[in-house]
C-alpha positions in Angstrom: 35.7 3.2 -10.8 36.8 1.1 -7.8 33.0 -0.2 -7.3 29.6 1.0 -8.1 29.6 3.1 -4.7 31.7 5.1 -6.4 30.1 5.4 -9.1 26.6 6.0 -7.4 28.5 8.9 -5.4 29.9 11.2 -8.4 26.2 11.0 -10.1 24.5 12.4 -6.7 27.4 15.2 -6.9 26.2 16.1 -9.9 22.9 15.9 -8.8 21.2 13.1 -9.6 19.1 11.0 -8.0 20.5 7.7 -8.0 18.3 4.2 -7.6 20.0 0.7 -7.0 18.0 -2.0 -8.5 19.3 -5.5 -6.9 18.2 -8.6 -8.1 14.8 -8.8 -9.9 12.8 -5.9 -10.1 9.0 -5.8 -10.2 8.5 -2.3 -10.5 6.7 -1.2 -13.4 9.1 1.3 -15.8 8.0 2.6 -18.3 6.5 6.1 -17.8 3.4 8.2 -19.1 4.6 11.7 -20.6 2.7 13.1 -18.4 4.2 11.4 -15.7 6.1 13.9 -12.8 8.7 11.2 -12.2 10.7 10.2 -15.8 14.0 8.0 -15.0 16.6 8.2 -16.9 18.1 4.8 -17.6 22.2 5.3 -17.8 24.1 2.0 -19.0 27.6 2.5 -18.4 30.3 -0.1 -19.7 33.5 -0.4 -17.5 35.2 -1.8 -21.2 34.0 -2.1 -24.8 36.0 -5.6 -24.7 33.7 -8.4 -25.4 33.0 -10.9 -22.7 35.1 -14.1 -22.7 33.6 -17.8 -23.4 35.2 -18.4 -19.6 33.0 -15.1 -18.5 30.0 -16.4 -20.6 30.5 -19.7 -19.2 30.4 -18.4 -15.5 27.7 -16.4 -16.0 25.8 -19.3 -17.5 26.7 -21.8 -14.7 25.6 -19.3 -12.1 21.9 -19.3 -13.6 21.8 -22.9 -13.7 23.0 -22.6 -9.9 20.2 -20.0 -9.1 17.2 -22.0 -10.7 18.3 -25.2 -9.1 18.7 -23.3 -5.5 15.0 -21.9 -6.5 13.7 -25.2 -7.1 15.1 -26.5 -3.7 14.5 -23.7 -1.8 10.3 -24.1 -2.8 10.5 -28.1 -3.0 11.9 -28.7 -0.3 11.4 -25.5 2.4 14.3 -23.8 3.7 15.0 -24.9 7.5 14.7 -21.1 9.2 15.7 -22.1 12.5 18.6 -24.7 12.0 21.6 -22.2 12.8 20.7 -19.7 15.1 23.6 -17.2 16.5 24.0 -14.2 18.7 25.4 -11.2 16.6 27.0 -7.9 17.5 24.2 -4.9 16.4 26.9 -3.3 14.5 27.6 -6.5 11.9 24.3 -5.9 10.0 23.6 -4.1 6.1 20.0 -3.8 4.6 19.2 -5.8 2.2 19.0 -4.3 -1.4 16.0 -1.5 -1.0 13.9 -2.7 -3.2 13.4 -5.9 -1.8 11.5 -4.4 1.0 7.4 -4.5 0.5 7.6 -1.2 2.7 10.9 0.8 2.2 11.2 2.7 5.7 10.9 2.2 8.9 8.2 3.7 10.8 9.6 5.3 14.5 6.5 4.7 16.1 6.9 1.2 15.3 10.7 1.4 17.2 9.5 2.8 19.9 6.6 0.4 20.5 9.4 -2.1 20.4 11.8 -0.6 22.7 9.0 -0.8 25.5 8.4 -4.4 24.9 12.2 -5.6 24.5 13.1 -3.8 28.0 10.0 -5.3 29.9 9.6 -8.9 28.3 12.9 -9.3 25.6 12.6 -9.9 22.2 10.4 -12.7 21.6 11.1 -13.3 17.7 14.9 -13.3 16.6 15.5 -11.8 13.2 16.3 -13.4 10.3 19.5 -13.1 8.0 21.4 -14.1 5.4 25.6 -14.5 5.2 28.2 -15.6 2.7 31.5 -17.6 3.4 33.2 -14.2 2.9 31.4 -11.4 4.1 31.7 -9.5 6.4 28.5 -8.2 7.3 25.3 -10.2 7.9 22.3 -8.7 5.7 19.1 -8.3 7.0 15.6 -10.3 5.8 13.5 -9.8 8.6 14.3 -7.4 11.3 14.8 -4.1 10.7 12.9 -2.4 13.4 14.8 -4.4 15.7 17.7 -4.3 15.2 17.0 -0.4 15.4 15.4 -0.8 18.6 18.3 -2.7 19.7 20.8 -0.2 18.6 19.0 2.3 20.4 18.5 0.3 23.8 22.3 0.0 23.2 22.7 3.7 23.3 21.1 4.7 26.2 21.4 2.1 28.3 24.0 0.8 30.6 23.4 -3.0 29.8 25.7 -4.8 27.3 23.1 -7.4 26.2 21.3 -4.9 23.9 24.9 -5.0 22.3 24.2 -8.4 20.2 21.1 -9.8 18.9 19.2 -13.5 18.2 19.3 -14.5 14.8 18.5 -16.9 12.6 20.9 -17.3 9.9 20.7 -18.5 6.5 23.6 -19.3 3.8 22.9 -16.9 1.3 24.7 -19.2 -1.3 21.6 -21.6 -1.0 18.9 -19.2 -0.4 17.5 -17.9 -3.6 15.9 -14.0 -3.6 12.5 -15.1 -4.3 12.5 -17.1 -1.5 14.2 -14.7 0.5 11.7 -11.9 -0.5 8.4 -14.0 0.2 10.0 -13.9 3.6 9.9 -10.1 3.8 6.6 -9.8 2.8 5.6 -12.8 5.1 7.3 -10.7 7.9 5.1 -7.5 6.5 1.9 -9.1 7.0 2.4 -11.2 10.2 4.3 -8.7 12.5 2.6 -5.3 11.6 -0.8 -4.4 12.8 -1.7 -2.5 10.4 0.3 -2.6 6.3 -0.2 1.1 5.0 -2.6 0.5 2.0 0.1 2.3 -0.8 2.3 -0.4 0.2 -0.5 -3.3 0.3 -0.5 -3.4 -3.4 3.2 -3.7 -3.8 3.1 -6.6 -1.5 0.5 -8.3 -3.3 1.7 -7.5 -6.8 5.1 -8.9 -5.7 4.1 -12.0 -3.8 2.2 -13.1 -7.2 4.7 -12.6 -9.6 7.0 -14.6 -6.9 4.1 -17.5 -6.9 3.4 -17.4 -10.6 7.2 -17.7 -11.3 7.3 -20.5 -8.4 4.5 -22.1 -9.1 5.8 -25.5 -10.8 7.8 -26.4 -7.7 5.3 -25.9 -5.2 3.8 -28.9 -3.7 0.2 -27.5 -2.8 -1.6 -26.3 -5.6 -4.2 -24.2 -4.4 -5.3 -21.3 -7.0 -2.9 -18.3 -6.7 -6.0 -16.7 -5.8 -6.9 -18.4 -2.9 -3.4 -18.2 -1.9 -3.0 -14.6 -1.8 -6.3 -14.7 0.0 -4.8 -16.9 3.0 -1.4 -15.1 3.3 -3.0 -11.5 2.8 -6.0 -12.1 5.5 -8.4 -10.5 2.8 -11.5 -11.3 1.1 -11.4 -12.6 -2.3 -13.3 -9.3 -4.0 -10.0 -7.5 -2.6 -7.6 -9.9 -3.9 -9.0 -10.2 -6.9 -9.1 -5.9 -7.4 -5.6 -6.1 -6.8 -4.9 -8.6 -9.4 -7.4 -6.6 -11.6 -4.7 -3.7 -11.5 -2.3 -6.1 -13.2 -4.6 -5.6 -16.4 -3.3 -1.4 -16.2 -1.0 -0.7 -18.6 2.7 -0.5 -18.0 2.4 3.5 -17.6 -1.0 3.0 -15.4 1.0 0.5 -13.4 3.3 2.8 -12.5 1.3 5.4 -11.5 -0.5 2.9 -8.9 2.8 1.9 -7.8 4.4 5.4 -7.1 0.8 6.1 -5.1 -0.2 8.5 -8.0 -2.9 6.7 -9.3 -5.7 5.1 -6.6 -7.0 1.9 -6.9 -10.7 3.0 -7.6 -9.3 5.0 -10.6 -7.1 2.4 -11.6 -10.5 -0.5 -11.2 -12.0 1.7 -13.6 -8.9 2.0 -16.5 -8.3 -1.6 -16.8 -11.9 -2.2 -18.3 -10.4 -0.8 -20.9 -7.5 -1.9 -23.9 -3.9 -0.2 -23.1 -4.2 2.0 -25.7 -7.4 3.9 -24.6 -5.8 3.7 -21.2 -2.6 5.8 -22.5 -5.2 8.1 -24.5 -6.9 8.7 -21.3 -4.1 8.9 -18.7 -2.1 11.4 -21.5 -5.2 13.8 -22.5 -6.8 14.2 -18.6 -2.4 14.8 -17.1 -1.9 13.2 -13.2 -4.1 15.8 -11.5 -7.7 14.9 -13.3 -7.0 11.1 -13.3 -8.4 10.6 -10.1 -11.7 11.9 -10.6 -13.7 9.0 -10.6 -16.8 10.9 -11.8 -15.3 11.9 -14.9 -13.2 8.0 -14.7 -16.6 6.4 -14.9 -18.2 8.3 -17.7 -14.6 8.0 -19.9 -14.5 4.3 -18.6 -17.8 3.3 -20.2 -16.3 2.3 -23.8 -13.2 1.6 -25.3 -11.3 3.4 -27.7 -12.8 6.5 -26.8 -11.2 9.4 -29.0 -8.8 12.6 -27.6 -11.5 14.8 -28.4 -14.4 13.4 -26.9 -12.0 12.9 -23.9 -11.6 16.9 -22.9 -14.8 17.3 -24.0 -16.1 14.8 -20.9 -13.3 16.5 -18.6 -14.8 20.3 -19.4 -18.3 19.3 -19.2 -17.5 17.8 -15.5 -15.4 20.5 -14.3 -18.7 22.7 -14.4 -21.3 19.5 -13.0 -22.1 19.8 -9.7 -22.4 16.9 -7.6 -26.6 15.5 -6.8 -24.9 15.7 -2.6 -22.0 16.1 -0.5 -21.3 14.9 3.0 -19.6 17.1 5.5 -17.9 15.8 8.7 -18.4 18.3 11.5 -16.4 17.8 15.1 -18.5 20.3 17.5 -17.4 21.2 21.0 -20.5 20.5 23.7 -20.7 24.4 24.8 -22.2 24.3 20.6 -23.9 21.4 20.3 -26.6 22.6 21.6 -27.1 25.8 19.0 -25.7 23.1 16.1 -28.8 21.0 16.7 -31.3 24.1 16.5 -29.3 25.1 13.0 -29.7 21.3 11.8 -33.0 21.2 12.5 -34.0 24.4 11.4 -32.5 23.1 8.1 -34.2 19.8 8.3 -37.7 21.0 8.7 -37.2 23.5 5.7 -36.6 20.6 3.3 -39.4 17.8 5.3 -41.6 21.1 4.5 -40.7 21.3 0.7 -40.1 17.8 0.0 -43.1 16.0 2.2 -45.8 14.4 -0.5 -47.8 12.8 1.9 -46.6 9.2 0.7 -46.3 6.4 3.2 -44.0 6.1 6.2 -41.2 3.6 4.6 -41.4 5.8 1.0 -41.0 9.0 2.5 -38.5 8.6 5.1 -36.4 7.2 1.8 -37.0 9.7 0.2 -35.9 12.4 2.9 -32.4 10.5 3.1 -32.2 11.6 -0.4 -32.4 15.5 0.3 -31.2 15.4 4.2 -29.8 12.4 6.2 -27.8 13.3 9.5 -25.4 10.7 11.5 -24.3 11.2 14.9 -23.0 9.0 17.8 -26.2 7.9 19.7 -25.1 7.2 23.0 -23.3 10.9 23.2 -26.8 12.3 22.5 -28.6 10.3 24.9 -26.0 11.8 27.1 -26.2 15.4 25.7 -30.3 14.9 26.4 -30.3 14.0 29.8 -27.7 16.7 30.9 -29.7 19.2 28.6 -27.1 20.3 26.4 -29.2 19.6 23.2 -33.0 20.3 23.9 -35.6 17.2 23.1 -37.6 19.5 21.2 -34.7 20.6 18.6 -33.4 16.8 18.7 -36.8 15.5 17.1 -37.2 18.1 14.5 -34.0 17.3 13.6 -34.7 13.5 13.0 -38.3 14.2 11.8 -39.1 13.0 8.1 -42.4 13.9 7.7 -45.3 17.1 8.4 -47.1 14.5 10.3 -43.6 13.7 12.8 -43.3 17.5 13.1 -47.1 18.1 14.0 -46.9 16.2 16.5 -44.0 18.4 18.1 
């Protein structure tokens, strides 16, 4: 084959999915059997010819090079803004996909920026990387927009939208880590909101880069309290997500394919890896999620296959102590809603009222029947006499004595 594009392209005709791993990855691989997704690892050797001492040499020497361009680049900071060019929109390649902490690009996210670059510019340049001989400047930072761009270019009549601001950096003497705590650094300071499945990633990535960094950096605050700066979140959050790195390899994986939720996953790493894998096999993807059944499994290690479905069975039949709805009603009902609610409401005061004290009973009524609504739209709904007072205080009554008084 001419080059791994090639390649890549006769294993998607023969329909495969095909994955580029650049660089280091951090994914978790290895896979439960019970696991939907189960890559197939293909290593293919261009010639059984063993490599050359010149080869072994020059593969040796460009490690050295790497670590020592690490240990700069985290030393001694990496000046972002020192060479700063305009370049033509259609110059730029991604970066490899799996260095992004979010893979895609989300429109809304264009769009938003569209509206802002025509009425004020674009306030941030992006930030690339280039080497002496290519051709093509690869994108760190910036992939909305230069999309934006591209599309401003488009439609519109004006040939500024044809090049972009950019900060460029010599990708000879910028190392990936570095590189990649930019991208998440990007994540975290220009979106409004990080989609929680991708949150993780983030996290999980920017503390293997620290850990492996770690000896070069000159501030030595606790990873902890690190991730707790960058990430804008409390220390309970960070340290969950940390927790997660206790999962076993196949329990990582679920969590970072979005399979496997972070409550569920809390709950696993209390126990050894091997009771995790017994678990994660015997309950299958759908079940693992239960947290009710999670909780009860979760309570001791080394819990045995059988006792295992035995648990599962026993809670697919155990109904829940309560259950709260969420009910959106138009105002020409709200009116015969309240009636229903508080028909229901004086049934249970009725049956459950044992003439104990205010504070005791009113506790105990949220036990059997608690309603939330938006105040203010009552108070509203009240005045205009859409919802009568009447039905609106046996609905919030605890007690015999509150509806007595009705």
């Amino acid at each position: 084959m001419s080059n791994n594009n090639e390649m890549i392209n006769l294993f998607e005709s023969y329909g495969f999915k095909v994955e580029t791993i650049v660089g280091v990855d951090f994914a978790p691989k290895k896979r439960a059997s019970c696991d939907p997704l189960k890559p197939e690892v293909i290593k293919i050797h261009s010639s059984n010819t063993p490599l050359s001492e010149e080869v072994r040499n020059e593969i040796r020497e460009a490690m050295k090079k790497d670590i020592l361009v690490r240990e700069d680049n985290f030393t001694n900071k990496v000046n972002i803004h020192e060479n700063f060019q305009m370049v033509d929109i259609f110059k730029f390649e991604n970066a490899p996909e799996n260095w992004y902490p979010e893979p895609k690009i989300k429109s809304e996210e264009v769009i938003s920026l569209i509206s802002s670059i025509e009425s004020i510019g674009l306030i941030n340049p992006i930030v690339v990387t280039k080497g002496k001989n290519d051709d093509y400047w690869t994108i760190i930072c910036g992939r909305a927009r230069v999309s934006a761009f591209k599309m401003l270019a488009k439609f519109s009549d004006y040939t500024e939208y044809l090049t972009i601001p950019c900060f460029v950096l010599d990708k000879d003497t910028t190392s990936e880590y570095f590189l990649r705590s930019m991208m998440i650094d990007s994540l975290l300071t220009e979106r409004k909101h990080v989609d929680k499945k991708f949150l993780y990633r983030a996290i999980y990535e920017r503390h293997q880069i620290l850990s492996r960094t770690d000896k070069y950096r000159k501030d030595k605050k606790s990873l902890t309290k690190q991730l707790m700066e960058e990430f804008d979140l409390s220390k309970t959050s960070v340290y969950n997500a940390l927790t997660l790195n206790k999962l076993c390899l196949e329990a990582q994986a679920l969590v970072w394919d979005n399979k496997l939720t972070n409550a569920a996953g809390l709950n696993l790493a209390k126990l050894n890896h091997e009771t995790q894998l017994r678990i994660i096999e015997t309950l299958g993807i759908e079940k693992l999620n239960d947290i009710r059944t999670l909780r009860i499994l979760c309570s001791k290690n080394n819990i045995k296959e059988d006792d295992i479905k035995k648990v599962s069975e026993r809670m697919n039949t155990y109904a829940p102590t309560d259950i709260t709805f969420s009910i959106k009603v138009h105002k020409e009902y709200v009116g015969i809603f309240t009636d229903k609610i508080a028909e229901v409401n004086e049934i249970v005061v009725r049956e459950k009222d044992d003439g104990k004290k205010r504070k005791t009973q009113k506790s105990r009524m949220n036990n059997f029947l608690r309603v939330k609504y938006d105040e203010h739209l009552m108070d509203i709904y009240l005045r205009a006499q859409t919802v009568s007072e009447i039905s609106h205080k046996r609905m919030i009554s605890r007690s015999l004595e509150e509806l007595a008084k009705l």
